[in-house]
VEXMINU-104633 format. One record per residue: x, y, z negated of N, C-alpha, C in turn; residue in one letter. Coordinates in steps of 0.05 Angstrom, whole numbers, plus 5000, padded with zeros to 4 digits. Each point is the difference from the previous one (the first is absolute). Example, Ala and Ser with C-alpha at 12.3 -4.5 7.8 and 13.67 -1.06 7.14 Angstrom:
<lumses>
526448864844498250245000501850245000A/499350215014501650244999498550224986S/
</lumses>
This chain:
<lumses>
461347024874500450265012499749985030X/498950195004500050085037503350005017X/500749765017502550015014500450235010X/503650104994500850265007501549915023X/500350205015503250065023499550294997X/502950034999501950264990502450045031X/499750115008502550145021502050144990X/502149884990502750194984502250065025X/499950295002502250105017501750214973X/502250005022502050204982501950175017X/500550224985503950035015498750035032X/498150195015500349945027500850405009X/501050084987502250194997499950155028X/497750155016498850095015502850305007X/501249885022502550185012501549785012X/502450124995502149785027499149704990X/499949954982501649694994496849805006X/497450134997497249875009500249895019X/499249775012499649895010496549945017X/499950185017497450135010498449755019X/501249745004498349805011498649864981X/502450004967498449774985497450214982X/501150264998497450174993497050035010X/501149915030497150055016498949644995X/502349864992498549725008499250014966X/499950094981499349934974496950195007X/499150135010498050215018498149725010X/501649975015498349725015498149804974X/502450004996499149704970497350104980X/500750294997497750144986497249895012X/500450075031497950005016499349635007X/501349824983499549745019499449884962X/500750044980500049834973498650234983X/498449834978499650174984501049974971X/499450284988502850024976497450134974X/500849834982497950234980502550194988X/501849965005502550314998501450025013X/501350165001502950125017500950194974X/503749814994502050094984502150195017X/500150164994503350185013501050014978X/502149904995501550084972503250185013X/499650195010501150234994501650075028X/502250174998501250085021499549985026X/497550214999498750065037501450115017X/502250184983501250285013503349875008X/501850165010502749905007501650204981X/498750275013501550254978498650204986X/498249914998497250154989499150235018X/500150015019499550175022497149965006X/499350305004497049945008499149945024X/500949965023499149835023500849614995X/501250044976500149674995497049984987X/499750154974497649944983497050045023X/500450145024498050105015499649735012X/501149905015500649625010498849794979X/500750024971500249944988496449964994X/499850254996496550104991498149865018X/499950005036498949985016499649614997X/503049894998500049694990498549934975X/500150184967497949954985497550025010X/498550295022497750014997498149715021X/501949925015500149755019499049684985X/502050074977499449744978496850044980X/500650234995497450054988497049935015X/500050055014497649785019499349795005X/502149944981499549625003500549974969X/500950054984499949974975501150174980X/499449984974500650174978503849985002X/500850274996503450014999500850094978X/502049844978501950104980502350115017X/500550264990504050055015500750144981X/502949924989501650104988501850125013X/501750254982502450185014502249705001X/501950035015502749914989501950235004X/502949944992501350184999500850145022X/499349995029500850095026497750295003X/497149824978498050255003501050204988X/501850064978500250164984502050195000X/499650265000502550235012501049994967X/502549734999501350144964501150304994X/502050025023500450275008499050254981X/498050005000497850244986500249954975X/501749784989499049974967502249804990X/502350005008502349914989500249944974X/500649854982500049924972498550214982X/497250035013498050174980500550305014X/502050085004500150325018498350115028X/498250085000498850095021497149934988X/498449985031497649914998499049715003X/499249914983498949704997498049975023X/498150255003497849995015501149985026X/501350145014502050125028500649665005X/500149784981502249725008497749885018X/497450094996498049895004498750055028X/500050294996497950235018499549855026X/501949925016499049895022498249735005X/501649814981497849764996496750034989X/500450224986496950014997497950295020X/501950065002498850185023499149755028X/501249745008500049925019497849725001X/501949914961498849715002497949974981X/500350044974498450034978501550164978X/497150134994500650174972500249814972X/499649825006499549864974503849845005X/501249924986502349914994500349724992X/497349934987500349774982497249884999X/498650025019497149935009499749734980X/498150005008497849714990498049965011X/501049735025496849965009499049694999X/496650055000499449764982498249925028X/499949755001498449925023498549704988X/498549885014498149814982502649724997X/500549954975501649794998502650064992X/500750284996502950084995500350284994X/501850074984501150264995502650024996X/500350195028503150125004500250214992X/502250004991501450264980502750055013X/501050305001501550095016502350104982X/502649995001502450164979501550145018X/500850264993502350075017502549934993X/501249875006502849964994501950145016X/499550175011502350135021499850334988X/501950094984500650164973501450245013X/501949865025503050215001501949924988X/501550234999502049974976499950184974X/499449814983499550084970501549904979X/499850094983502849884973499049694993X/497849945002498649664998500549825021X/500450185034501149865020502449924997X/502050124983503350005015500449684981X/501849875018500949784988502650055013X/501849794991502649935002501349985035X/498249885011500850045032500150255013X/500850145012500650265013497349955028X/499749725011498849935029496750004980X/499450024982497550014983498950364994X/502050165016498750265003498050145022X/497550034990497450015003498849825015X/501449755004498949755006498549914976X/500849894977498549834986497950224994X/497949784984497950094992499549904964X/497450164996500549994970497949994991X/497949914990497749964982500250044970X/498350174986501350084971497849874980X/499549994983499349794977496550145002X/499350255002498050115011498349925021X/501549915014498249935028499449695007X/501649834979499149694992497950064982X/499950164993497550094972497250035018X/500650175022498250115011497949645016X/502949945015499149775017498549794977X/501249974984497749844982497550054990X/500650294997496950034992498350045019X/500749965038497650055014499949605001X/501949864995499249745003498749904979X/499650174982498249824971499050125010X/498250225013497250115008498749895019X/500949695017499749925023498149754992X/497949995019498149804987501249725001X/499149874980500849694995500149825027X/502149974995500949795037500850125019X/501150324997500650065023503149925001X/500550015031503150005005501050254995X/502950034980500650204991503350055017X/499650225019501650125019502550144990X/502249984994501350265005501950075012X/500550295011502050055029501350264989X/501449915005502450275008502549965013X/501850195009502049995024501749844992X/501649924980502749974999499549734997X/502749805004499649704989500449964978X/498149834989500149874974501649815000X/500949835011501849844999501950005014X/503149894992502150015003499849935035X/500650165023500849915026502149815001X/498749815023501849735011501950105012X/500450185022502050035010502250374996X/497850204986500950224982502149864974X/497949854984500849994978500150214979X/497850135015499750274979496850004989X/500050124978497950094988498350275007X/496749845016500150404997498350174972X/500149904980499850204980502150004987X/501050284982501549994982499949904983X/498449854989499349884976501049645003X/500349965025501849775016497049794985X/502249704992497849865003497250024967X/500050194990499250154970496550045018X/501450145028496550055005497849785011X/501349774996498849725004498149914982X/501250054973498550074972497550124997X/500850275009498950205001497049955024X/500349875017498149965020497849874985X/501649724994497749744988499250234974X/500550184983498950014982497450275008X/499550035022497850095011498249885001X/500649735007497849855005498949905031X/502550125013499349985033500149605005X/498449995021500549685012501450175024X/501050015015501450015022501550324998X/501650095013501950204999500749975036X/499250295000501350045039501450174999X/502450035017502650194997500949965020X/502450205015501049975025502850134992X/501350145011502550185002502549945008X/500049714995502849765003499849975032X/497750095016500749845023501149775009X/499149744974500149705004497249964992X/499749795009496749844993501649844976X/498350114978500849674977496850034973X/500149734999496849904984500949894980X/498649994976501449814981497650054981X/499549774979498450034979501149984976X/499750174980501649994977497249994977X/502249864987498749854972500550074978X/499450104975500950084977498450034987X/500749824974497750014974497249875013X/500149915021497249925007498650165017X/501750244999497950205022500850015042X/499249925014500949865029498850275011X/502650055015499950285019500949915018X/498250055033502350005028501350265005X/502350025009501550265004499849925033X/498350195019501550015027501350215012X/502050025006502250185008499150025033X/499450245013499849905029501450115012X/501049985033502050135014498950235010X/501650115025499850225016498649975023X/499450205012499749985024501150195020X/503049964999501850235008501849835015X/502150135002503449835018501749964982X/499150064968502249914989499349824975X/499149845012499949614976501550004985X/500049964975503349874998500549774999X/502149995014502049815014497849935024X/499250265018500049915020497749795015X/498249964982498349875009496650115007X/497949855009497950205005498050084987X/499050255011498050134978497749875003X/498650014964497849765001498950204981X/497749814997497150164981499849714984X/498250104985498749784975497349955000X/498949785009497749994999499249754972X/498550204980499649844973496849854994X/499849774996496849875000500349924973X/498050054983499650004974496649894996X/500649734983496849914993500350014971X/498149864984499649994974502049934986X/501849745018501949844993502950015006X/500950195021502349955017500450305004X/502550115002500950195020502349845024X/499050145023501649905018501550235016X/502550054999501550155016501149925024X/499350095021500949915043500750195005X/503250025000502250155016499149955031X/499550285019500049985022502050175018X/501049815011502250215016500250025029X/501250295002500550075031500649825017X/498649945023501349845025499950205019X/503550005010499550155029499249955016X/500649745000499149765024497250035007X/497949944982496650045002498750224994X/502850294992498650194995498249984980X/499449864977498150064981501549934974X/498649864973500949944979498449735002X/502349844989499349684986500349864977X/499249854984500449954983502449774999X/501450194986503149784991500549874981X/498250084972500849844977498050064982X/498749894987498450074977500549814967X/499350054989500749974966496150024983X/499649754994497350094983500849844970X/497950184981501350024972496849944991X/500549874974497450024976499550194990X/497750174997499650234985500049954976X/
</lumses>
């Protein structure tokens, strides 16, 4: 297969908490490396306000000139508000993200060597969201037995050998320093991923960087979780991007993070896996 690099950003939550030097320097990077994608896996907005999504829009159409972009909602995109446990308008949860960012929800884009597939996991609050924690209201997110259906069947339509992508907002795996789950389905939608058929999984929401490859029954998935690019890390540390290199044989994930000091992003740690 034709060597990939993928640019996975997340969570850069366009209002107070953005961080407008490492935005302009991820701008730069566009303009200095090249990417056969650019991932946003979700939460562009702070309060779904439309001078966030307007910021927001102007930074997609910026990326788009340098390469093909997947973006998913996360839950910051989404006004639950309008549609409380099924009451209101489903459409209204949306209206601004697709008025701003894309009409499509759950895209699919295919580029030579790979096909990414898009889920919304950022629901609101719905009778499938509520779990047992009270701090899991319209935070978590939720993927329903439908939309693993869906993601599989654009990955069995994907030509033989491609790298099979999939993104959406919430974390799939348990946070290092949360310790929380971001689907309701906790660690059930781990299952549920590998039985798509995806090789790698990109997700953000935790505002921690964490990589891991999981194994089951024989089927090897990378999960990368990526951080923010805001003021609030958790625990405090700096906002980084993901830069992912993928050959026939290897995925490789390179955590790059904020330096104040040099003003740019460096590479702090990377993790490579067998496909």
């Amino acid at each position: 297969m034709t060597a990939l690099r993928l640019l996975h950003l997340s969570d850069l939550h366009f209002g107070r908490p953005s961080v407008a030097a490492q935005i302009e320097e991820v701008e730069n990077i566009l303009d200095r490396e090249k990417f056969s994608a650019i991932v946003i896996s979700g939460d562009l907005s702070q309060r779904s306000r439309s001078r966030e999504f307007d910021r927001a829009r102007s930074f997609l159409e910026s990326c788009e000139t340098h390469a093909p972009v997947m973006v998913v909602p996360g839950n910051h995109d989404v006004a639950w508000w309008a549609c409380p446990l099924g009451v209101g308008s489903r459409e209204k949860m949306y209206e601004r993200y697709r008025r701003y960012i894309r009409e499509d929800l759950e895209p699919v884009v295919r580029i030579p060597g790979a096909t990414l597939v898009g889920l919304n996991s950022a629901q609101g609050i719905q009778p499938y969201t509520l779990t047992t924690r009270p701090r899991d209201l319209s935070v978590v997110g939720a993927l329903r037995a439908e939309q693993w259906a869906s993601a599989k069947k654009s990955f069995d339509a994907a030509p033989a050998g491609d790298l099979k992508v999939l993104v959406f907002h919430h974390n799939l795996l348990r946070g290092d320093l949360s310790n929380r789950w971001g689907l309701a389905s906790r660690a059930a939608g781990i299952e549920s991923a590998l039985g798509t058929g995806a090789d790698l999984v990109l997700c953000g929401h935790d505002h921690d960087e964490k990589v891991d490859q999981i194994s089951v029954g024989g089927r090897k998935m990378v999960v990368a979780c990526a951080s923010t690019l805001t003021n609030r890390v958790r625990g405090g540390g700096p906002g980084a991007i993901n830069f992912i290199d993928v050959d026939a044989l290897t995925i490789t994930v390179n955590d790059w993070e904020w330096s104040e000091k040099i003003g740019t992003f460096a590479r702090a740690k990377w993790a490579r896996y067998t496909r």
